[in-house]
OpenMM code with the backbone's topology and positions (N, CA, C; nanometers):
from openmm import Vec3, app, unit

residues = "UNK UNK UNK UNK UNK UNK UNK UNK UNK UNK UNK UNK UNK UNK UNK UNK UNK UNK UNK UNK UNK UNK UNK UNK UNK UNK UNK UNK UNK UNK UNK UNK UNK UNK UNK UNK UNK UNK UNK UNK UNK UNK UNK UNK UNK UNK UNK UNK UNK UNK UNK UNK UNK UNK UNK UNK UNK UNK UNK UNK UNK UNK UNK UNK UNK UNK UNK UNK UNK UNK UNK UNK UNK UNK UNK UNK UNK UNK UNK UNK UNK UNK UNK UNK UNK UNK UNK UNK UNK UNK UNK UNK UNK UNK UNK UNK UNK UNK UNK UNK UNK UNK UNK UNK UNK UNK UNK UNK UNK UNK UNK UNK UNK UNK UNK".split()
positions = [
    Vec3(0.0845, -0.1178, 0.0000),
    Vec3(0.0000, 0.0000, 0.0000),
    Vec3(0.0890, 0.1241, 0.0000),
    Vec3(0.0876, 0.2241, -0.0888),
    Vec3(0.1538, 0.3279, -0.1316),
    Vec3(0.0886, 0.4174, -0.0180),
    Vec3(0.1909, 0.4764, 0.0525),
    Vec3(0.1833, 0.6037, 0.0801),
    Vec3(0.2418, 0.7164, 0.1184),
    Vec3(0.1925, 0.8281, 0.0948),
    Vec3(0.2427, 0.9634, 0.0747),
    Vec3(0.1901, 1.0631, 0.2153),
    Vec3(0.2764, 1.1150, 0.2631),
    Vec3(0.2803, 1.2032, 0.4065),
    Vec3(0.3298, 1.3630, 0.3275),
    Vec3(0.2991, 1.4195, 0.3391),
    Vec3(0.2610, 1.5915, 0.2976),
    Vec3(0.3175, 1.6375, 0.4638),
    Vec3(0.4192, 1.7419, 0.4479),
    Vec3(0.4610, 1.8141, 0.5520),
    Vec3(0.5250, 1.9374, 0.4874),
    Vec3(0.4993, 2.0496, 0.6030),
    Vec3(0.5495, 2.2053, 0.5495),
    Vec3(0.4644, 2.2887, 0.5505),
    Vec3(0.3639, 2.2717, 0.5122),
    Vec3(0.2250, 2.3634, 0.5574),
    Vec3(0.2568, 2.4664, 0.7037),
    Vec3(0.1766, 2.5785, 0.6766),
    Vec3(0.1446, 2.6559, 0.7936),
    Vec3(0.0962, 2.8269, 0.7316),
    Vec3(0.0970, 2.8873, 0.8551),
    Vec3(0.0686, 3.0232, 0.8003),
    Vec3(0.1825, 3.0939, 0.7484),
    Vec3(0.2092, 3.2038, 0.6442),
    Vec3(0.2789, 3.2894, 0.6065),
    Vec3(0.2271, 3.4348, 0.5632),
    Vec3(0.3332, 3.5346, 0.5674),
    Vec3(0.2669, 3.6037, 0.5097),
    Vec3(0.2754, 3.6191, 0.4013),
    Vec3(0.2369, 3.7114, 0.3215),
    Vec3(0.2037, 3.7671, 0.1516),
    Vec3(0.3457, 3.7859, 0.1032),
    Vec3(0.3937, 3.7678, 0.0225),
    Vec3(0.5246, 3.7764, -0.0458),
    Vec3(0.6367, 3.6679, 0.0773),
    Vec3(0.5826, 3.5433, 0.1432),
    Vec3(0.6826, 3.4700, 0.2436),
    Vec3(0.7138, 3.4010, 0.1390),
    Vec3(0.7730, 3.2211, 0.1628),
    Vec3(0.8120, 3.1523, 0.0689),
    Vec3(0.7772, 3.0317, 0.1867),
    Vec3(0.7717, 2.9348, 0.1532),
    Vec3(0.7324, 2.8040, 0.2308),
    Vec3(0.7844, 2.7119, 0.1257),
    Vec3(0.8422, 2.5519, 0.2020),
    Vec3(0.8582, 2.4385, 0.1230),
    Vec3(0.7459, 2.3412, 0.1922),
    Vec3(0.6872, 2.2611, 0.1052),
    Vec3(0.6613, 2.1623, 0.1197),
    Vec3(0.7262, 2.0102, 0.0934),
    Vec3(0.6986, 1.9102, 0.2042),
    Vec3(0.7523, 1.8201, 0.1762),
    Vec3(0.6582, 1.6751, 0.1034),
    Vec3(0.6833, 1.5986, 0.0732),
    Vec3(0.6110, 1.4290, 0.0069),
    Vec3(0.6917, 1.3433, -0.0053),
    Vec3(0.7035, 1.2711, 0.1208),
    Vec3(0.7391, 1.1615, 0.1697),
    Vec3(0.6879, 1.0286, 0.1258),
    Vec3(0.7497, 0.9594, -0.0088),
    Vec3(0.6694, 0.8260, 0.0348),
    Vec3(0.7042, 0.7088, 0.0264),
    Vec3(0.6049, 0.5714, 0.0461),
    Vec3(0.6386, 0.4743, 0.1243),
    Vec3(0.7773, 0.4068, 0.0384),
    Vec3(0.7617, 0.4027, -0.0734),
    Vec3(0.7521, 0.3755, -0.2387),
    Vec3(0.8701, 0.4462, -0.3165),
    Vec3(0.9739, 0.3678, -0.3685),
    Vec3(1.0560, 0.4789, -0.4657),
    Vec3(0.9928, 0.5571, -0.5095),
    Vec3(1.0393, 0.7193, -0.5675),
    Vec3(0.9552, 0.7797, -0.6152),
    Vec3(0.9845, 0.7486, -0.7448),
    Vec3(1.0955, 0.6436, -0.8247),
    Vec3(1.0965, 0.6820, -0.9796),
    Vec3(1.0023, 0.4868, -1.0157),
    Vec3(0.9346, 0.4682, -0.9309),
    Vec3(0.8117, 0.3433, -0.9069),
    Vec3(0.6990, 0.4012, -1.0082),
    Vec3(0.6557, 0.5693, -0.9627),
    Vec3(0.5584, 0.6151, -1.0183),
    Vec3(0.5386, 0.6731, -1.1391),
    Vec3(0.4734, 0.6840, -1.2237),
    Vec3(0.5508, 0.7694, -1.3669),
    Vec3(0.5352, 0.9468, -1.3462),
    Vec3(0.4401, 0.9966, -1.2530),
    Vec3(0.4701, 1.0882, -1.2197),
    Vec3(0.4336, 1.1067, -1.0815),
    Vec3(0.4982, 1.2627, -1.0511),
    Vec3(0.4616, 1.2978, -0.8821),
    Vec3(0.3992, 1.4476, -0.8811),
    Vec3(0.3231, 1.4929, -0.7958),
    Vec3(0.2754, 1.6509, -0.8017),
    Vec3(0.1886, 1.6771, -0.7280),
    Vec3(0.1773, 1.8389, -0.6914),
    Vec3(0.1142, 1.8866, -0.6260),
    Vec3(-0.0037, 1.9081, -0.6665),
    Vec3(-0.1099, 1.9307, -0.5893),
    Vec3(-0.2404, 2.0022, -0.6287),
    Vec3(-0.2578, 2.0569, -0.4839),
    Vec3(-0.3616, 2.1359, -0.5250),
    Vec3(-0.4260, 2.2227, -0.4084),
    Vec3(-0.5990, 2.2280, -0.4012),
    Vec3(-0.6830, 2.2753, -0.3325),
    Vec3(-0.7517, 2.2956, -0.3164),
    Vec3(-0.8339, 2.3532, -0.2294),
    Vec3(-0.8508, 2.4933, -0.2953),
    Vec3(-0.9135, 2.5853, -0.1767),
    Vec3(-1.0908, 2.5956, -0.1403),
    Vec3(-1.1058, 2.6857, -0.0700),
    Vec3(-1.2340, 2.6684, 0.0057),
    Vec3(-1.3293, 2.6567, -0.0322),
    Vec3(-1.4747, 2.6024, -0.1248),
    Vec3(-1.5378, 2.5866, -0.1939),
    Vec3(-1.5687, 2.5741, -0.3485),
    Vec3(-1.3732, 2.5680, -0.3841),
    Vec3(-1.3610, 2.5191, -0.5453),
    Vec3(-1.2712, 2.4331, -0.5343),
    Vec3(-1.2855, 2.3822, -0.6536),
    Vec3(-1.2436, 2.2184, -0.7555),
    Vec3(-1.1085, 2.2258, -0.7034),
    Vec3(-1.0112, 2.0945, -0.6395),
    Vec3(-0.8932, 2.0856, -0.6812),
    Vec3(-0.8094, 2.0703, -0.7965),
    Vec3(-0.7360, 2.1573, -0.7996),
    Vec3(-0.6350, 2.2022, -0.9410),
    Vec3(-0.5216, 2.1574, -0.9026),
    Vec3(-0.4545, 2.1257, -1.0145),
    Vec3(-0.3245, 2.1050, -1.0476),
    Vec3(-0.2198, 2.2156, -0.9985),
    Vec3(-0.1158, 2.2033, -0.9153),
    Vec3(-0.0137, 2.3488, -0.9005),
    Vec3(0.0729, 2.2730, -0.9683),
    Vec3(0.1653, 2.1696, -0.9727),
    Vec3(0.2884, 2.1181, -1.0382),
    Vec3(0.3264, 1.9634, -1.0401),
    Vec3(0.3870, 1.9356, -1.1529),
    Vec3(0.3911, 1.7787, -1.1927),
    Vec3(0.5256, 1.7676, -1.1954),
    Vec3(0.6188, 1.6955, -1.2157),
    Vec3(0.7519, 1.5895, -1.2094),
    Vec3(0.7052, 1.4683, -1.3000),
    Vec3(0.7743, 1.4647, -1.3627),
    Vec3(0.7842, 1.3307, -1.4388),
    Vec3(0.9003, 1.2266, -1.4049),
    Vec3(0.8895, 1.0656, -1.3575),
    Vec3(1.0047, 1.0119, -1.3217),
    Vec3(1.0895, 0.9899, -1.4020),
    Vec3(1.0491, 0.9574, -1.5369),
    Vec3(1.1432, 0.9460, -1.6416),
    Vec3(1.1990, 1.0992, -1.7393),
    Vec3(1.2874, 1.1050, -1.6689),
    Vec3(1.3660, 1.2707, -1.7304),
    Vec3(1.4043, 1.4062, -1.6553),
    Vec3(1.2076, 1.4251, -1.5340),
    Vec3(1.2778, 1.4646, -1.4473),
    Vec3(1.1686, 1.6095, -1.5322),
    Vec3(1.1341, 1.6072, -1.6340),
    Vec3(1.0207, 1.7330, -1.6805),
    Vec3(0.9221, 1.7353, -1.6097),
    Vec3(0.9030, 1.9134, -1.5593),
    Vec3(0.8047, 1.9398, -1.5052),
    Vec3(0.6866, 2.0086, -1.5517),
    Vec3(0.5686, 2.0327, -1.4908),
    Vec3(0.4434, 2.1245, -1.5712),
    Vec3(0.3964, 2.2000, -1.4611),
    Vec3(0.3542, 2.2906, -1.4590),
    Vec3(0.2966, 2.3774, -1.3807),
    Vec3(0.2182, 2.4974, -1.4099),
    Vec3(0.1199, 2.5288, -1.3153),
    Vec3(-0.0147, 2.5801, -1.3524),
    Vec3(0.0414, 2.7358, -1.4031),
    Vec3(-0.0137, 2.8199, -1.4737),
    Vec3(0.0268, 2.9344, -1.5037),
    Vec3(0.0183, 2.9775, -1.4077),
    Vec3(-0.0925, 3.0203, -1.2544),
    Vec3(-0.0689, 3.1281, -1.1752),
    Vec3(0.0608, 3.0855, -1.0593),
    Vec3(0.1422, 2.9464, -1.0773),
    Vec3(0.2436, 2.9397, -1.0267),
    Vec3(0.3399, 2.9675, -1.0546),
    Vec3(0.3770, 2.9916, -1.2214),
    Vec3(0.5069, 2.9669, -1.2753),
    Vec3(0.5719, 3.0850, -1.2556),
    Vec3(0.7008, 3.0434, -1.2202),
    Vec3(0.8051, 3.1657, -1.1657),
    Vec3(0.8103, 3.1782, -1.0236),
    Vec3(0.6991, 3.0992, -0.9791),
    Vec3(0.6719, 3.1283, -0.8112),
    Vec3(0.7174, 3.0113, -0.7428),
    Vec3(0.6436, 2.9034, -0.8163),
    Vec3(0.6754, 2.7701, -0.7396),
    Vec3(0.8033, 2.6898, -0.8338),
    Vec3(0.8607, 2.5664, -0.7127),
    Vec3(0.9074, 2.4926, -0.7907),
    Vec3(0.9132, 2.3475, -0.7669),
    Vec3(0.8768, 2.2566, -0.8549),
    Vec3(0.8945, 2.1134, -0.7879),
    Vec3(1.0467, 2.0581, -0.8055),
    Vec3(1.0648, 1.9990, -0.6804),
    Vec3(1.2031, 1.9132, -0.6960),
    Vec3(1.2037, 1.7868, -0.6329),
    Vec3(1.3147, 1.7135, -0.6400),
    Vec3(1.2890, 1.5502, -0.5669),
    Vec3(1.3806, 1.5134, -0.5508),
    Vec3(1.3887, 1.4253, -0.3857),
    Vec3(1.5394, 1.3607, -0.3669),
    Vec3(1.5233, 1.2257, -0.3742),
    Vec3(1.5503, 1.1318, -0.4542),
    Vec3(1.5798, 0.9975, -0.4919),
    Vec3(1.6356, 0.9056, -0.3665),
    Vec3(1.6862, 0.9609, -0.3443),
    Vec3(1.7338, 0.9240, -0.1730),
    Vec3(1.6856, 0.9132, -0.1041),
    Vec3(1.5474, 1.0257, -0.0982),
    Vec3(1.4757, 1.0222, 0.0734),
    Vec3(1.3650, 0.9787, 0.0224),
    Vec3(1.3186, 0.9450, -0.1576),
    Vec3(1.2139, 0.9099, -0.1851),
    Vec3(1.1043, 1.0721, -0.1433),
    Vec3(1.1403, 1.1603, -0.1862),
    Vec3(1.0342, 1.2684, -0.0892),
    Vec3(1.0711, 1.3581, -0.2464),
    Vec3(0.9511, 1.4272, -0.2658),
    Vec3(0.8901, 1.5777, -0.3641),
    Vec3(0.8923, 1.6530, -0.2955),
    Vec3(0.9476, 1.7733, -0.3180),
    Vec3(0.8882, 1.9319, -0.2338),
    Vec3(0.8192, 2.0123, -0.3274),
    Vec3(0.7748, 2.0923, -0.2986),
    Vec3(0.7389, 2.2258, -0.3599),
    Vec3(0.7781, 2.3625, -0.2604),
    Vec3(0.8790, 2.4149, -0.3534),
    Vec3(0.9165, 2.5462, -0.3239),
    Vec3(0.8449, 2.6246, -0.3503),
    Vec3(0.7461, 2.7369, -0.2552),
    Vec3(0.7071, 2.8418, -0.2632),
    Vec3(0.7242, 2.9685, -0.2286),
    Vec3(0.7665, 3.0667, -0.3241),
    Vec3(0.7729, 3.1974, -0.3163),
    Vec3(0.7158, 3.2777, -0.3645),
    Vec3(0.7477, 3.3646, -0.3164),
    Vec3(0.6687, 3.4675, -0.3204),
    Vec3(0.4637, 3.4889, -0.3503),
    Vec3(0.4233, 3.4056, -0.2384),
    Vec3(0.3037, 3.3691, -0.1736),
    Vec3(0.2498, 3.4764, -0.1759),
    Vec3(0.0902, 3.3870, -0.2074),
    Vec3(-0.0278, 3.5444, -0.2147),
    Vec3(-0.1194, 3.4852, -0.1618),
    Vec3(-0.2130, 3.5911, -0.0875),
    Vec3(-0.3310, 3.5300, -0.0409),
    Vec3(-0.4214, 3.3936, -0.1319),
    Vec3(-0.4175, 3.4316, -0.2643),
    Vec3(-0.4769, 3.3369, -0.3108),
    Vec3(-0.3945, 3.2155, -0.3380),
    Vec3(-0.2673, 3.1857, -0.2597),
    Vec3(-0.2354, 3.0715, -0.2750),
    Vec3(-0.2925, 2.9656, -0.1515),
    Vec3(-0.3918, 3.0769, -0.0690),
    Vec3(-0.4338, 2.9795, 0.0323),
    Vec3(-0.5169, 2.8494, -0.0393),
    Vec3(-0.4461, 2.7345, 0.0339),
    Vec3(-0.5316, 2.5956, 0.0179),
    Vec3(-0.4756, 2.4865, 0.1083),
    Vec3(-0.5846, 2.3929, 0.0675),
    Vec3(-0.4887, 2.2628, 0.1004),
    Vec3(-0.4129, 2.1733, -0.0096),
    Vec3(-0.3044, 2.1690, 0.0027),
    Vec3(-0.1988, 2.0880, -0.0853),
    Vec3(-0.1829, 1.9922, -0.0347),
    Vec3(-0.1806, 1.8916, -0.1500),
    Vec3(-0.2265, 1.7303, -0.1596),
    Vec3(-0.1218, 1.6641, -0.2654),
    Vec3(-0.0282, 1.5804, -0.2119),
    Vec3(0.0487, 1.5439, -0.2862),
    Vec3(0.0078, 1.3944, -0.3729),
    Vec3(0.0276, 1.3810, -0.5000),
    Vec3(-0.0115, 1.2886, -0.5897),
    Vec3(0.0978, 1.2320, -0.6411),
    Vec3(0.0402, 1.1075, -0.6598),
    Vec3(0.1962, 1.0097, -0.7576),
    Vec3(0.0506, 0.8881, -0.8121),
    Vec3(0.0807, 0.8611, -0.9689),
    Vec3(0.0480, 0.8166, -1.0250),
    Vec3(0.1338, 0.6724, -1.0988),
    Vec3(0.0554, 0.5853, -1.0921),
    Vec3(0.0871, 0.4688, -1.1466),
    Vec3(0.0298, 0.3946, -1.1883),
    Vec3(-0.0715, 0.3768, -1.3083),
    Vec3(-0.1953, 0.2604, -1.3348),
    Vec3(-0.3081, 0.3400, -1.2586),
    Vec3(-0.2904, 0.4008, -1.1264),
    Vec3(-0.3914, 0.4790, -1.0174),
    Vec3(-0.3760, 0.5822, -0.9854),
    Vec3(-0.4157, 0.6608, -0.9342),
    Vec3(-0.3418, 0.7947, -0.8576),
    Vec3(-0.3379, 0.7906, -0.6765),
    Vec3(-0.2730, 0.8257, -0.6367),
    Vec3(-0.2137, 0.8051, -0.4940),
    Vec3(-0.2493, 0.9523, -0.4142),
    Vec3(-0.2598, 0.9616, -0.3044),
    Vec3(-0.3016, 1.0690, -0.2403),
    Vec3(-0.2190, 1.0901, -0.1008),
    Vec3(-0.1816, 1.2083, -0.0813),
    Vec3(-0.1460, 1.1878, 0.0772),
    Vec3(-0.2983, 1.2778, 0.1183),
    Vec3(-0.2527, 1.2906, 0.2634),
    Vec3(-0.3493, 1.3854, 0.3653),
    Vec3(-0.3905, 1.4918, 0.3763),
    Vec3(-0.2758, 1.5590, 0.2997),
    Vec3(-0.3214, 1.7019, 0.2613),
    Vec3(-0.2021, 1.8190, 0.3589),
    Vec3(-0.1917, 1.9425, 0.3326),
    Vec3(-0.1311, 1.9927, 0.4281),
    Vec3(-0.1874, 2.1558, 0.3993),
    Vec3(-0.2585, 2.2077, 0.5136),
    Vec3(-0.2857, 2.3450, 0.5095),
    Vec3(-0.1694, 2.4798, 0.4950),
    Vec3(-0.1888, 2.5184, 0.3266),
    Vec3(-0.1393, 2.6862, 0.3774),
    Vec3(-0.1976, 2.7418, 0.3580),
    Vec3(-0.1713, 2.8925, 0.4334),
    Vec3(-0.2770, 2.9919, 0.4812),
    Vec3(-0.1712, 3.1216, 0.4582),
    Vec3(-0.1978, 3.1683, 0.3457),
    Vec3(-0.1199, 3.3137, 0.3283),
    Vec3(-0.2040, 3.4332, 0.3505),
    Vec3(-0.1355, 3.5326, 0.4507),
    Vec3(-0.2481, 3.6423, 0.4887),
    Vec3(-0.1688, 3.7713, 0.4431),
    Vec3(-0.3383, 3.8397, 0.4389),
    Vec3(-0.2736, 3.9715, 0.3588),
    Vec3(-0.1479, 4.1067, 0.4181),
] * unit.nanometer
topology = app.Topology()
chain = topology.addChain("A")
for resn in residues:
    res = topology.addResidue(resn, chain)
    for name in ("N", "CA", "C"):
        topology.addAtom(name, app.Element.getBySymbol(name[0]), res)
């Protein structure tokens, strides 16, 4: 049973930077890809950023790019997402995904950027 633990979350303020972490059970180059999504307070979860295991190409949503970044240590088996320069509307919960035949979920981890 695959699983993924999400850590790094918390409050920041407006222009802070936060990492997130995705820990999982599972090599990460097992999955064909790994990524973030989010989802804030009464809308759809969206996509913020993807990793691909083979190559290492990433995708990411337009209102992230330049802001965020995905990276991965092969070693600790763990994804982060680097965030800077944070805006209120990056408040959500971020939910780390890895796909294989299925898609995989961790728990989620709250950020909360205030104005």
């Amino acid at each position: 049973q695959v699983q993924l633990v999400e850590s790094g979350g918390g409050l920041v303020q407006a222009g802070g930077s936060l990492t997130l972490s995705c820990a999982a059970s599972a090599s990460i180059f097992s999955f064909n890809t790994m990524g973030w999504y989010r989802q804030a307070p009464g809308k759809q979860r969206e996509l913020v950023a993807t990793i691909r295991s083979d190559g290492g190409s990433t995708n990411y949503a337009d209102s992230v790019k330049g802001r965020f970044t995905i990276a991965r240590d092969s070693a600790k088996n763990t994804v982060y997402l680097q965030m800077n320069s944070l805006k209120p509307e990056d408040t959500a919960v971020y939910y780390c995904e890895a796909y294989k035949y299925r898609e995989y979920w961790g728990q989620g981890t709250q950020v909360t950027v205030s104005s």
